[in-house]
Structure formats: C-alpha cells, structure tokens
C-alpha positions as CSV (number, residue, x, y, z in Angstrom):
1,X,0.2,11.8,-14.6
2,X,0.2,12.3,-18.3
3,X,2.0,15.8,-17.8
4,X,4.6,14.6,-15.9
5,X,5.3,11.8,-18.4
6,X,4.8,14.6,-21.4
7,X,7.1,16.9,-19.0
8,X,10.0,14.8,-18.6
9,X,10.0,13.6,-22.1
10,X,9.6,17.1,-23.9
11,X,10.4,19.5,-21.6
12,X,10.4,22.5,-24.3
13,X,6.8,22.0,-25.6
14,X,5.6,23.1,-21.7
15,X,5.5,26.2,-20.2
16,X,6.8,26.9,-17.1
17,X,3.5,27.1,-15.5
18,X,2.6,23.6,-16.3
19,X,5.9,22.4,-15.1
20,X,5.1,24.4,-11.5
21,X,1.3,23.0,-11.7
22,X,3.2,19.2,-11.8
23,X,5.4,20.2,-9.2
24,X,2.6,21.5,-6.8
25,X,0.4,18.5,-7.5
26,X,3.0,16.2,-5.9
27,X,4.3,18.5,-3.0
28,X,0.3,18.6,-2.3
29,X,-0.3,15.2,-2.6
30,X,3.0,14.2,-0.5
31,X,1.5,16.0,2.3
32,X,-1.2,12.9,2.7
33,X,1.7,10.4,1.2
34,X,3.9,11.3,4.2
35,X,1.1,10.7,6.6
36,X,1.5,7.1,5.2
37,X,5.4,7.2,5.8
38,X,5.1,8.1,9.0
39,X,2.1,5.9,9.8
40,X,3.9,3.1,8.1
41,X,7.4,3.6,10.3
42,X,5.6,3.4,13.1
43,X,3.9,-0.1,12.4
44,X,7.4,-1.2,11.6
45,X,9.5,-0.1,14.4
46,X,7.1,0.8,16.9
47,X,8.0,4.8,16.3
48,X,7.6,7.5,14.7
49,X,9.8,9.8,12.6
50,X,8.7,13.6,13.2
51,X,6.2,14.6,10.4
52,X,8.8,17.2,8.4
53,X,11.3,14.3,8.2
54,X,8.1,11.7,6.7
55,X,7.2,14.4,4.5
56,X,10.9,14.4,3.4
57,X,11.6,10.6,3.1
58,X,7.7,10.1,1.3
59,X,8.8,12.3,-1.8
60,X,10.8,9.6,-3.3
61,X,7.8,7.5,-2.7
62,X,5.9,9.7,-4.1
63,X,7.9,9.8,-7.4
64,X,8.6,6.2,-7.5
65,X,5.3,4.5,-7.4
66,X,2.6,7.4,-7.9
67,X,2.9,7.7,-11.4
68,X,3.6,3.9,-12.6
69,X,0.6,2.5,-10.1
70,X,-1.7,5.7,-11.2
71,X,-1.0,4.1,-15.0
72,X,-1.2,0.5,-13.9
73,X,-4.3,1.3,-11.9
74,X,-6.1,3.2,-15.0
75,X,-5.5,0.3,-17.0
76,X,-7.1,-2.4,-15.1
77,X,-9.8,0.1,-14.0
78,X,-10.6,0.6,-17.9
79,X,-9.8,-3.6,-18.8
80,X,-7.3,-2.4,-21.1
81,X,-4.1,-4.0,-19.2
82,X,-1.9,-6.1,-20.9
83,X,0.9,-7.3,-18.7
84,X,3.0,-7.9,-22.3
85,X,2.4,-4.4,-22.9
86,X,3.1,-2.6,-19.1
87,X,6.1,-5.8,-18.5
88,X,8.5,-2.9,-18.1
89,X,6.3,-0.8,-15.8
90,X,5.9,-3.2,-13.2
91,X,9.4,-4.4,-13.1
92,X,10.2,-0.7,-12.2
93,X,7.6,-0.6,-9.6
94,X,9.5,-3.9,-8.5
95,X,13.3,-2.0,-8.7
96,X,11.6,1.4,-7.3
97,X,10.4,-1.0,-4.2
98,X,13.8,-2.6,-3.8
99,X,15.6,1.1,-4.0
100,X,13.1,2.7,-1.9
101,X,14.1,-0.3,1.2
102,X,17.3,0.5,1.0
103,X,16.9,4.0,1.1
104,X,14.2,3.7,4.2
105,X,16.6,1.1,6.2
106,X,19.7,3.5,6.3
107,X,17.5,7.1,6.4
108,X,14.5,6.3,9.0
109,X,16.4,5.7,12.6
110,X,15.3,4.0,15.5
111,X,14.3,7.0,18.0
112,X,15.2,4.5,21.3
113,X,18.7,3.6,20.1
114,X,20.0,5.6,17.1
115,X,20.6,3.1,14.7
116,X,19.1,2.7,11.2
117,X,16.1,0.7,11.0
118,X,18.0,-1.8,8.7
119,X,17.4,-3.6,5.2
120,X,14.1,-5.5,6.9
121,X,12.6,-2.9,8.1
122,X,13.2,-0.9,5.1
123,X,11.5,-3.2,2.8
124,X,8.9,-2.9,4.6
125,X,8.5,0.4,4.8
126,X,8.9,0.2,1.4
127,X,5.8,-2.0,0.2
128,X,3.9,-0.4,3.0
129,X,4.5,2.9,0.8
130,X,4.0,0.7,-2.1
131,X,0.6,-0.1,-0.9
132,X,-0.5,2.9,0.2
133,X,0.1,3.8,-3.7
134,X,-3.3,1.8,-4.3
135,X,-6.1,4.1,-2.4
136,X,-4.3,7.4,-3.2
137,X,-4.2,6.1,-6.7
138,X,-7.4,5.3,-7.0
139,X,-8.3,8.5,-5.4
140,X,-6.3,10.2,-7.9
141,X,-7.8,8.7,-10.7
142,X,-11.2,9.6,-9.5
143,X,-10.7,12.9,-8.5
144,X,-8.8,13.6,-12.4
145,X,-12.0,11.8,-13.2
146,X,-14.3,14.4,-11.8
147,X,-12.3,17.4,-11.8
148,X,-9.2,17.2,-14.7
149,X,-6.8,18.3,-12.0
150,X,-4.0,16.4,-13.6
C-alpha cells in the first residue's frame, strides 16, 4: 500500500510499470473483494447481484477501506498505533463508510421488485464491506510479509 500512497502523491518519480503493477494488485484483489459484495447483498436483502455487477460495485470498496485498514492494521499488528497520530485515518474510514451506504442503497437493486435497496440496507452493505476489509487485510499484510508483492 505504500506505492499507492507514493503513487498518488508523486506521480512523476514512478514509472509506468509501477503505476500498472498498483493497478493490477487491486483489480486482482477485487476479484475476492467482490465475492464479499455479493456475499454481503445477499445477507442483506436476501439476493444476489450477478458477480460482474459485485465486482463493479466492490471497487470503490476496494479503494476506500483497503489501503486505510491495511495501514491501520500494520500499526496495531506492530504496537506502533497511536490513535492521536492515525485520528484522521479513521475518520476517513468512518466518511468512506457513510459514502460507500449511500452509494450501495441507490446502486444494488432488489432483484424481486426493482427498487434500490435503500439508505439501511446500504449501510449495511457498507460495514459488511468494511469488515470484510479486516481478513483481506490481514491477508495482505501477511502475504507482503512473505512475498513483497506490494
């Protein structure tokens, strides 16, 4: 996660091939980060959305809470956290999860009827992806542990 946070906040000192190794990380990871979407939709309103559409609605997920909970997540797992110090971080997990229900109450639809899932729903959907950030985090961290992949 540190070259994404290096990418977006000097651009010039990467290459283009780092920039498309970043971008392939998180279309790869997405593919298990959807199967929570669409695992998580169907808890909350008893159906499904077809996988492409999951994998779709999980990317801004994906962008929201991987990088901020793979940070949060390193710090406690190295006792280095200071919540003075990562304040700011987890109030944007906290907006991220607010912007993300929105975004999941008017975009995943209610196969049966038609109608968006609404602002309930959404939310959850929302910390359900939020969770889900926790055990793919961690399995991040301890794969970029073993193998320096990002």
């Amino acid at each position: 996660m540190h070259l994404t946070v290096d990418l977006l906040a000097n651009p010039a000192a990467h290459s283009s091939h780092e920039a498309f190794k970043a971008i392939l990380i998180y279309l790869a990871v997405n593919l298990v980060w959807a199967i929570g979407l669409w695992q998580g939709a169907r808890k909350v309103t008893g159906a499904a959305p077809p996988y492409w559409l999951a994998y779709v609605l999980a990317l801004p997920a994906l962008v929201f809470y991987l990088p901020t909970m793979a940070t949060v997540l390193n710090d406690i797992i190295t006792h280095q956290f200071h919540f003075a110090e990562r304040f700011i971080l987890v109030f944007c997990v906290m907006v991220a999860t607010q912007l993300l229900g929105v975004f999941y109450a008017v975009a995943i639809r209610d196969p049966q009827n038609g109608m968006a899932i609404g602002l309930q729903d959404g939310m959850a959907v929302s910390l359900w992806m939020w969770l889900f950030s926790l055990p793919i985090g961690l399995a991040l961290l301890w794969l970029n542990d073993h193998m320096k992949i990002i």
